[in-house]
C-alpha positions as CSV (number, residue, x, y, z in Angstrom):
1,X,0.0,0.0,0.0
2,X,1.4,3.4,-1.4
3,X,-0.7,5.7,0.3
4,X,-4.3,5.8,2.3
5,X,-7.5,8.1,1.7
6,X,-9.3,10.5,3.8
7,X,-12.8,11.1,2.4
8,X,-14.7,13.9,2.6
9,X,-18.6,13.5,2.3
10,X,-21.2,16.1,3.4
11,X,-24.2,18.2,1.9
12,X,-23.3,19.9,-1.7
13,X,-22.1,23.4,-0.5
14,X,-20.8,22.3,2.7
15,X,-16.6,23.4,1.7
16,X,-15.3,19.8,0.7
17,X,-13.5,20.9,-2.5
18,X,-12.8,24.1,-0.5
19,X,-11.2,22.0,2.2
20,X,-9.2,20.0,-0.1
21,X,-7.7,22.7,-1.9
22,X,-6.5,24.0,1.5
23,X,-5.2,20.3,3.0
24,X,-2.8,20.8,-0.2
25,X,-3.3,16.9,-1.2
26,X,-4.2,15.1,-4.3
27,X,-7.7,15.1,-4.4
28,X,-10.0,12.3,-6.2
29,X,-13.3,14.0,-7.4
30,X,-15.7,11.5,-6.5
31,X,-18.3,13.6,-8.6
32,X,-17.0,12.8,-11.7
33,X,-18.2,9.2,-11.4
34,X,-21.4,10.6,-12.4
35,X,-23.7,8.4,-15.0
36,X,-23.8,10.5,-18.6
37,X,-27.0,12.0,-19.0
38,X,-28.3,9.7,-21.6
39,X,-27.9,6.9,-19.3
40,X,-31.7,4.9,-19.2
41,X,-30.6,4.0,-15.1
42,X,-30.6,7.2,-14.5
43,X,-33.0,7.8,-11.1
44,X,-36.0,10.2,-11.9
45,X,-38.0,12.9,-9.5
46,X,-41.4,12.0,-9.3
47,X,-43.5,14.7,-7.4
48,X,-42.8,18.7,-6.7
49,X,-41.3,21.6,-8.4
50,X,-38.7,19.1,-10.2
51,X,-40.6,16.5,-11.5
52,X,-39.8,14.6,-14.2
53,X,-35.6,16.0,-14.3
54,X,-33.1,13.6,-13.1
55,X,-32.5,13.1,-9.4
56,X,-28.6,14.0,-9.3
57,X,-28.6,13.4,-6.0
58,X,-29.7,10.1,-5.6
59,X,-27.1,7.4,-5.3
60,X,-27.9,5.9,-8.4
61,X,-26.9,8.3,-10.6
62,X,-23.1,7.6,-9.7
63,X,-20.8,4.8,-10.4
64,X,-19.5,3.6,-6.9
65,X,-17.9,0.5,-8.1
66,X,-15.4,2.4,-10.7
67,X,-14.9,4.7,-7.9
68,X,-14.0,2.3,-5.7
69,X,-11.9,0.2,-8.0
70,X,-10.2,3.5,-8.9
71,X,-9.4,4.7,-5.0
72,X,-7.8,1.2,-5.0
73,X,-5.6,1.6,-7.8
74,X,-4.6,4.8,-6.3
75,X,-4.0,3.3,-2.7
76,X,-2.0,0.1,-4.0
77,X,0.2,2.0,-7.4
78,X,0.0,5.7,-6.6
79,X,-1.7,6.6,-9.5
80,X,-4.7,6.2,-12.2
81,X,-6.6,6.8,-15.2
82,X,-9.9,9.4,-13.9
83,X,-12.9,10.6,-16.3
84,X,-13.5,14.2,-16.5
85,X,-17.4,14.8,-16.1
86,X,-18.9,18.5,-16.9
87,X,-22.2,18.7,-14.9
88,X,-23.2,21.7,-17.4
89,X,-23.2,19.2,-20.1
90,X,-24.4,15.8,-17.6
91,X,-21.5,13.7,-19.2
92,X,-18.0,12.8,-19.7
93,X,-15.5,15.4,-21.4
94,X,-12.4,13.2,-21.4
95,X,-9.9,11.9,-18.6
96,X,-6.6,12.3,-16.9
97,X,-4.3,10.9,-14.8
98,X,-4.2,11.3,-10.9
99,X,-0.6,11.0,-9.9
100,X,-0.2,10.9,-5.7
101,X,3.6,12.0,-6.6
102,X,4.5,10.1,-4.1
103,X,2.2,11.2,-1.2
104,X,0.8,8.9,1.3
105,X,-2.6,10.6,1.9
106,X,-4.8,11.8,-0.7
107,X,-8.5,13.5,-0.7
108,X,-11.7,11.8,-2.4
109,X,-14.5,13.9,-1.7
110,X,-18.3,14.7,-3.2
111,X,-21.6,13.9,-2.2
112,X,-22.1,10.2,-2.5
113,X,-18.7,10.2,-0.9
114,X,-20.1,7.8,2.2
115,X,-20.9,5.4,0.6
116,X,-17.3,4.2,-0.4
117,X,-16.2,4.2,3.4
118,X,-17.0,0.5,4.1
119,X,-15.3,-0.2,1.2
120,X,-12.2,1.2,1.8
121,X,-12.4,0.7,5.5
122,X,-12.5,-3.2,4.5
123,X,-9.5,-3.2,1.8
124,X,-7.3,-1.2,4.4
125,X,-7.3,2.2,2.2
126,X,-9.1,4.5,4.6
127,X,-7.3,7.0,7.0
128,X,-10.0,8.9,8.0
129,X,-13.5,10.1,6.7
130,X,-15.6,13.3,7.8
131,X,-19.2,14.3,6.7
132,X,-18.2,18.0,6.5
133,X,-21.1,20.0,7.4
134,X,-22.3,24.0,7.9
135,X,-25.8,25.8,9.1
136,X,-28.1,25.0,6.3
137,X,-28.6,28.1,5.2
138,X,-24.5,29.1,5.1
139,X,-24.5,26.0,2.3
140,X,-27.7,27.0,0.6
141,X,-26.0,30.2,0.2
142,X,-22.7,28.8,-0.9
143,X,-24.0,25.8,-3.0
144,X,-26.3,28.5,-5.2
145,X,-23.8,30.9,-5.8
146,X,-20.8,28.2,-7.0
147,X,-24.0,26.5,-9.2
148,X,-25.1,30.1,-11.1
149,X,-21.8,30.9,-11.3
150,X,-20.3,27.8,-13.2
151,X,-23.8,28.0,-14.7
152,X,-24.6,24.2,-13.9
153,X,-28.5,24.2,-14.2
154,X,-31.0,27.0,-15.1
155,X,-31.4,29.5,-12.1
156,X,-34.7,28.4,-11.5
157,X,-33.9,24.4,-11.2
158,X,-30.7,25.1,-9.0
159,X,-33.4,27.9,-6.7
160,X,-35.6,24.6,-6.6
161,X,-32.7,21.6,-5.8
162,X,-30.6,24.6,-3.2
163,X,-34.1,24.3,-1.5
164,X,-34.9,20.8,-1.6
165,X,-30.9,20.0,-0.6
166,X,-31.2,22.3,2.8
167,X,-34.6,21.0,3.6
168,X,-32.5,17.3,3.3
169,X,-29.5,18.1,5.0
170,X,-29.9,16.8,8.1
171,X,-30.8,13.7,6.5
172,X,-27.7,13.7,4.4
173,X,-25.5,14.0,7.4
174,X,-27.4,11.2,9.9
175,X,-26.3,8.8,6.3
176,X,-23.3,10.0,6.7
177,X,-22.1,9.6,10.2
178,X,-24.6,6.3,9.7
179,X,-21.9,4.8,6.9
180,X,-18.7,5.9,8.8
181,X,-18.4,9.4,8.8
182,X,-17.3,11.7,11.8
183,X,-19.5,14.5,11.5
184,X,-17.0,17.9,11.6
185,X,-16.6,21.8,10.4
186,X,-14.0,22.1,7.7
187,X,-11.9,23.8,10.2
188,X,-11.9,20.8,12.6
189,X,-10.9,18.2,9.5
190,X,-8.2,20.7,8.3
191,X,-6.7,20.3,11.9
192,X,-6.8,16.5,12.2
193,X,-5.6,16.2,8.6
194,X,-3.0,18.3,8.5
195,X,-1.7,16.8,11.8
196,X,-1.9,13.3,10.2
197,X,0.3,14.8,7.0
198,X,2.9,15.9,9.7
199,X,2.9,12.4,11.3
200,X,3.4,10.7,8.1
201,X,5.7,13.7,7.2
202,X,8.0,13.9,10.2
């Protein structure tokens, strides 16, 4: 084993990608595991504002065994193959390779995130995993004005999902901390994280 993961799952706006920019590590996007757009398995809302568009935030809308099978590749050879997925566009773009250059703790964070901690937990991979979580309405805030700015949905559909999403997040966080996550600010992970860097990093 080359290096170990420390996953980051929480609400959509809650400062994951924030927080990994900050730890300074590689960072896995788990959120480009996302089915295409065109994909017939894709889940479906069925009642409110949003009928009848695709439920992005249901967990079958992701890939979770190609995640998985790629935070293994990255754990046992320090590197892999990732897709690229453009959320304006619901699809694929291309891929790259994730290169740990040599670190022993990398990031894989996004909102299905919990649900590769038993996983990883049973192969040996994990180091740690948080649910990182804020006041509703500070990620509402947050989560619509990263969405209209990278233009990822209509206004309207992201007003209607940011509403939906902060009515939900307490639910999204009791999954979390249900599947293995420590529930924690951003500031509290960046703490424990960046004193597990200097442990490994003497």
């Amino acid at each position: 084993m080359s290096a170990r993961v420390v996953v980051l799952a929480g609400p959509s706006g809650a400062g994951k990608s924030r927080l990994a920019e900050r730890l300074g590590l590689p960072v896995l996007r788990l959120d480009d595991f996302y089915k295409s757009g065109g994909d017939p398995t894709l889940p479906v809302i069925t009642s409110g504002p949003n009928a009848g568009i695709t439920d992005w935030d249901h967990p079958d809308s992701w890939l979770p065994d190609d995640a998985i099978a790629t935070l293994e590749r990255l754990c046992r050879e320090g590197r892999a193959v990732v897709p690229v997925y453009d959320i304006a566009h619901d699809g694929r773009c291309g891929e790259q390779v994730l290169d740990l250059d040599g670190h022993s703790l990398f990031v894989a964070e996004g909102i299905f995130a919990q649900d590769v901690v038993s996983a990883c937990a049973d192969r040996g991979l994990l180091a740690a995993a948080y649910c990182v979580t804020q006041h509703p309405l500070v990620t509402f805030w947050r989560r619509l004005t990263r969405d209209l700015r990278e233009h990822r949905k209509p206004p309207l559909v992201l007003l209607r999902r940011g509403w939906a999403l902060m009515r939900g997040q307490r639910r999204v966080v009791g999954d979390a901390v249900r599947k293995g996550c420590r529930r924690v600010t951003p500031d509290e992970a960046y703490a424990e994280v960046t004193a597990m860097i200097g442990a490994t990093h003497p």
